[in-house]
C-alpha positions as CSV (number, residue, x, y, z in Angstrom):
1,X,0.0,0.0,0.0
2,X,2.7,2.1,1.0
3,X,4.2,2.5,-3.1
4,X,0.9,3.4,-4.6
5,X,0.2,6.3,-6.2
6,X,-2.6,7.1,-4.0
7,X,-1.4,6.6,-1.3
8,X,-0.2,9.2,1.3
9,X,3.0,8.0,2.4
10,X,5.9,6.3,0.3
11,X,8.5,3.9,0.3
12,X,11.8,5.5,0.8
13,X,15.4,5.0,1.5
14,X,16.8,6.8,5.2
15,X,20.3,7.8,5.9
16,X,20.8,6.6,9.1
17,X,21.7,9.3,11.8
18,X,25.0,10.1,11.6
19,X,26.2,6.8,9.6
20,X,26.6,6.6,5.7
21,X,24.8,3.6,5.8
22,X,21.1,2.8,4.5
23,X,18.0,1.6,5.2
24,X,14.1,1.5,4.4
25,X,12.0,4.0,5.9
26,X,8.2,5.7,5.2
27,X,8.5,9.6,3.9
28,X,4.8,11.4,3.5
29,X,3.8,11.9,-0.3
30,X,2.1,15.2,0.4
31,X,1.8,17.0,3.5
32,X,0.1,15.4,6.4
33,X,-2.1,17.2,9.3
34,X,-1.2,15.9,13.0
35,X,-3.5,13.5,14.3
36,X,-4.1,11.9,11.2
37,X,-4.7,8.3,10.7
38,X,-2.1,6.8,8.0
39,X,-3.8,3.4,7.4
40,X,-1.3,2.6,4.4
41,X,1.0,2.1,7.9
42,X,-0.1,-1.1,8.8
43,X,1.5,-3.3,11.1
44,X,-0.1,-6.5,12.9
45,X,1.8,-7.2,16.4
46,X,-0.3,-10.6,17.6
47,X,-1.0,-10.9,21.3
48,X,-1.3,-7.0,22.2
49,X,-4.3,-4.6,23.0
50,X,-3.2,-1.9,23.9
51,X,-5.0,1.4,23.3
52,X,-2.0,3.7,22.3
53,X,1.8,3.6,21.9
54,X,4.3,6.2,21.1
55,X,7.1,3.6,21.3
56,X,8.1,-0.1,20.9
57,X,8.9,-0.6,24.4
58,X,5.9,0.8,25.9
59,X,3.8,-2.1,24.1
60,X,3.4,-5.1,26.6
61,X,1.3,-7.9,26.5
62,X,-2.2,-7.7,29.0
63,X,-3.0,-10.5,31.6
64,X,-4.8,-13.1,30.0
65,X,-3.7,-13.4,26.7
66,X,-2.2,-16.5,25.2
67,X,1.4,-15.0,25.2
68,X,4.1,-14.8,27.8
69,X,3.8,-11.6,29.6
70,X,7.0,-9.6,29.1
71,X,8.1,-11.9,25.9
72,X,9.2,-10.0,22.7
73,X,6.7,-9.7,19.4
74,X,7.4,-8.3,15.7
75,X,5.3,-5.8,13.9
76,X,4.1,-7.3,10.8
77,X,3.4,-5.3,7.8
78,X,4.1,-1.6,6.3
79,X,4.3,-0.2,9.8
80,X,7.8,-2.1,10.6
81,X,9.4,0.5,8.2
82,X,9.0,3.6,10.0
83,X,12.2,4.5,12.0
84,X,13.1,5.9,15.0
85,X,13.6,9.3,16.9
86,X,14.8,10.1,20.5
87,X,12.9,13.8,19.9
88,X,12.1,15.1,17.0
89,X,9.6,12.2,15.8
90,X,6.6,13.2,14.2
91,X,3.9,9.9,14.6
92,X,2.6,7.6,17.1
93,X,1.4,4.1,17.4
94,X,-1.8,3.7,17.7
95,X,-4.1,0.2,18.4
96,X,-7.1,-0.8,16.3
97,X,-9.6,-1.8,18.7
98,X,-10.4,-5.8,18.9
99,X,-7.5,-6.4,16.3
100,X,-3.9,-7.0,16.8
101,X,-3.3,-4.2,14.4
102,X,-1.4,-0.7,14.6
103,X,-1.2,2.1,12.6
104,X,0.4,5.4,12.5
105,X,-1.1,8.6,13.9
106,X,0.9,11.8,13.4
107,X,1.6,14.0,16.5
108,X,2.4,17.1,14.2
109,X,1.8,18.8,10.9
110,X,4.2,16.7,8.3
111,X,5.7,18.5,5.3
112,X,6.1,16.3,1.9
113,X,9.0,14.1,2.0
114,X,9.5,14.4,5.9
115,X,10.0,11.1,6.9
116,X,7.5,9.4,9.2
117,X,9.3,8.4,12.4
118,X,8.2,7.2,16.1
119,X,9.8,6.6,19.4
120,X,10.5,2.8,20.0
121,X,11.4,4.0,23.7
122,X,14.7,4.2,25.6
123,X,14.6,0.0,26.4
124,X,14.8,-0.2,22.7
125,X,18.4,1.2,22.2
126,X,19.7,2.0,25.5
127,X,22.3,4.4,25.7
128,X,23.8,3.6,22.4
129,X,20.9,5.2,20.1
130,X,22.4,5.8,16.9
131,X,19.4,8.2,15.1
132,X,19.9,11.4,14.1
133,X,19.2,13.0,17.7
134,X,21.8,11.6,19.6
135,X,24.6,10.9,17.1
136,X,27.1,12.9,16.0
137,X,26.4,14.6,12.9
138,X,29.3,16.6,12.6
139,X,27.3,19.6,10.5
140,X,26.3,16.8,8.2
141,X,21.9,16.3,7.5
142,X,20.2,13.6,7.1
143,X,19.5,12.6,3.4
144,X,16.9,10.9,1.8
145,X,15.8,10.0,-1.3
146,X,13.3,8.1,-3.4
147,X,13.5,4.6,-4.4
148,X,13.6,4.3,-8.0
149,X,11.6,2.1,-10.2
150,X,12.0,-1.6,-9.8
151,X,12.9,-3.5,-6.5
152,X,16.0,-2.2,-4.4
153,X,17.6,-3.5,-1.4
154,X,19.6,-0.8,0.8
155,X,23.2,-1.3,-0.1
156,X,24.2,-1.7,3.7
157,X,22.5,-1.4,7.5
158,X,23.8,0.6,10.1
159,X,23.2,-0.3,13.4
160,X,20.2,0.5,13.8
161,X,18.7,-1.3,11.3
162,X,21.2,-4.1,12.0
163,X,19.5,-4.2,15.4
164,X,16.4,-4.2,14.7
165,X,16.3,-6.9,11.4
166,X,18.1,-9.2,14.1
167,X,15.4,-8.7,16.5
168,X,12.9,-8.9,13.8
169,X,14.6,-12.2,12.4
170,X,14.5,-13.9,15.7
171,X,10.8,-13.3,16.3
172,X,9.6,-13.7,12.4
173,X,8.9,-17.4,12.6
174,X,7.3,-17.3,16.3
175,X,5.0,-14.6,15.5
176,X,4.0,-15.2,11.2
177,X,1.6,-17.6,12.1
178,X,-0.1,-15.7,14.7
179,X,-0.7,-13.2,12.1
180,X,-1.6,-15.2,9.2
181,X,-4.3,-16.5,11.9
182,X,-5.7,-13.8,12.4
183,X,-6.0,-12.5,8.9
184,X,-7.3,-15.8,8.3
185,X,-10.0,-16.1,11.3
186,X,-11.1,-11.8,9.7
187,X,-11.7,-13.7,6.4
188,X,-13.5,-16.3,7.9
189,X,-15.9,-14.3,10.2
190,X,-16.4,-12.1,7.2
191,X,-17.9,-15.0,5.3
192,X,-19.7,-16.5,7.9
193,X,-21.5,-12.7,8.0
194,X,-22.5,-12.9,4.3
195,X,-23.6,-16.4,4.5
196,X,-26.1,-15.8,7.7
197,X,-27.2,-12.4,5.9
198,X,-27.6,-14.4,3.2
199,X,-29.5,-16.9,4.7
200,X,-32.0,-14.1,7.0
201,X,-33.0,-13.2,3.3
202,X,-34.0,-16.5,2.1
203,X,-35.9,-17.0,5.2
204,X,-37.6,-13.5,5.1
205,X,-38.9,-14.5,1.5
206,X,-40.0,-17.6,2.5
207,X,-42.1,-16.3,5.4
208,X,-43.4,-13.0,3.0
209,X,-44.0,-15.8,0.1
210,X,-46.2,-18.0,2.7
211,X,-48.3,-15.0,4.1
212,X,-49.1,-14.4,-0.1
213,X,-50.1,-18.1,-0.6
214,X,-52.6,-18.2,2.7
215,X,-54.4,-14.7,2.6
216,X,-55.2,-16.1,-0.8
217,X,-56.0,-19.3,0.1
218,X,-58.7,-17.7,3.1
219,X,-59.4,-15.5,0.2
220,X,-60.7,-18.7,-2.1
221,X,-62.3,-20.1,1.2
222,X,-64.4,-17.2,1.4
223,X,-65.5,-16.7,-2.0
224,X,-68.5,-19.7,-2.2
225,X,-69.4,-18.6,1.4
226,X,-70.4,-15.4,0.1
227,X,-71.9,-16.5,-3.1
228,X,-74.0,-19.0,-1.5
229,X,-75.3,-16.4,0.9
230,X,-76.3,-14.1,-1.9
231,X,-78.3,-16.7,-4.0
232,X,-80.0,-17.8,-0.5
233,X,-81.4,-13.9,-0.5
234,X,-82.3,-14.0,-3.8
235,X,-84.7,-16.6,-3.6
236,X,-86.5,-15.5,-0.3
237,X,-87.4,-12.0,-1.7
C-alpha cells in the first residue's frame, strides 16, 4: 500500500543518523495534518491490545492473553518500516480496537517528504541510540531519497537497522503464524457474516411468500361462502 500512487505516504530510503549507511523508511507523499490516521502504515503485532503507543517498548502484553507476559513480538506489515527518533519524531502508534493491528497517527503537521518516524522508547536502544538525535552529525543532515523504479535493497544497514532486522529475524517465525491466523480467522468471520445475511434473506422470503399463498387461500375459502349467501337472498325475496 505504501508504493501506490494514491497513497499518502511512500517507500523510501533513510540515511541513518550520523552513519553513511542505509535503510528503508516511510516519507509522506504530500503533506500530512497531525493527528491523522495513516492506514497505508499497517502493522499486525499478535497478542497486544493496547490502546496507544508512542514507542516499541511501551507495548506489553495484557493479563490473560495467550502470550508470555513480558516476551518480545514483531510488527508485521508496512508499519515495521518507520524508523526511529529520541525527539524530534513526528507519529505515534496507535491500536485498532479488537484487532492486533497498529497504525500510524501523526503528532504534528508533516511536510512532503519528511520522513515518518516514532519513538520505539529508551529499552529499545539503551544508551547507544544511533538516530539522528543523539549521534554525532558533525554539520552533516540527514538525506533521503526516493526509491527508483523496480525493487531495491539498501546497499548496507547501520546499526540501527542491523538491530532491529536481528530482533525482527529472531521473532519472524514465532510470531508469522499468529498473524496469518488472524488475517485468516477476519476472512472467515467475514464470510460466515454474508452467508447468515444471506441466509436471513432466504428465510424473510419464505415467510413474506407464505403470508401471499394463505391470505389467498382464506381468500378462495371465502368466495363460495359469500356466493351461496347471496343466491339464499335472492330466492327469499
Amino acid at each position: 500500500m505504501v508504493i501506490s500512487p494514491r497513497s499518502v505516504v511512500r517507500l523510501g530510503v533513510s540515511k541513518m543518523g550520523a552513519y553513511s549507511q542505509k535503510g528503508f523508511g516511510i516519507f509522506a507523499r504530500m503533506d500530512i495534518r497531525g493527528g491523522v490516521d495513516i492506514w497505508e502504515a499497517l502493522g499486525i503485532m499478535p497478542g497486544d491490545n493496547e490502546s496507544r503507543h508512542s514507542s516499541l517498548s511501551a507495548i506489553r502484553v495484557a493479563d490473560g492473553q495467550n502470550q508470555e507476559a513480558g516476551s518480545e513480538r514483531v510488527l508485521v506489515g508496512p508499519l515495521r518500516m518507520v524508523n526511529h527518533l529520541c525527539r524530534s519524531f513526528n507519529a505515534e502508534y496507535v491500536y485498532i480496537p479488537r484487532t492486533s493491528a497498529f497504525i500510524a497517527r501523526t503528532t504534528r503537521d508533516v511536510v512532503a517528504g519528511e520522513e515518518i518516524t516514532v519513538n520505539y522508547g529508551e529499552e529499545w536502544f539503551g544508551s547507544s541510540c544511533p538516530c539522528v538525535d543523539c549521534a554525532p552529525t558533525d554539520g552533516m543532515e540527514a538525506v533521503v531519497q526516493s526509491i527508483p523504479e523496480g525493487p531495491q535493497e539498501p546497499t548496507n544497514h547501520g546499526p540501527a537497522a542491523a538491530a532491529m532486522e536481528e530482533r525482527r529475524t529472531r521473532l519472524a517465525a514465532r510470531n508469522q503464524d499468529r498473524a496469518t491466523a488472524f488475517l485468516d480467522n477476519r476472512a472467515r468471520n467475514s464470510e460466515k457474516a454474508k452467508r447468515e445475511k444471506a441466509e436471513k434473506n432466504k428465510s424473510k422470503q419464505r415467510e413474506s411468500r407464505w403470508r401471499k399463498q394463505e391470505a389467498k387461500r382464506r381468500q378462495e375459502m371465502a368466495a363460495p361462502a359469500d356466493a351461496s349467501g347471496s343466491g339464499t337472498g335472492q330466492g327469499a325475496l
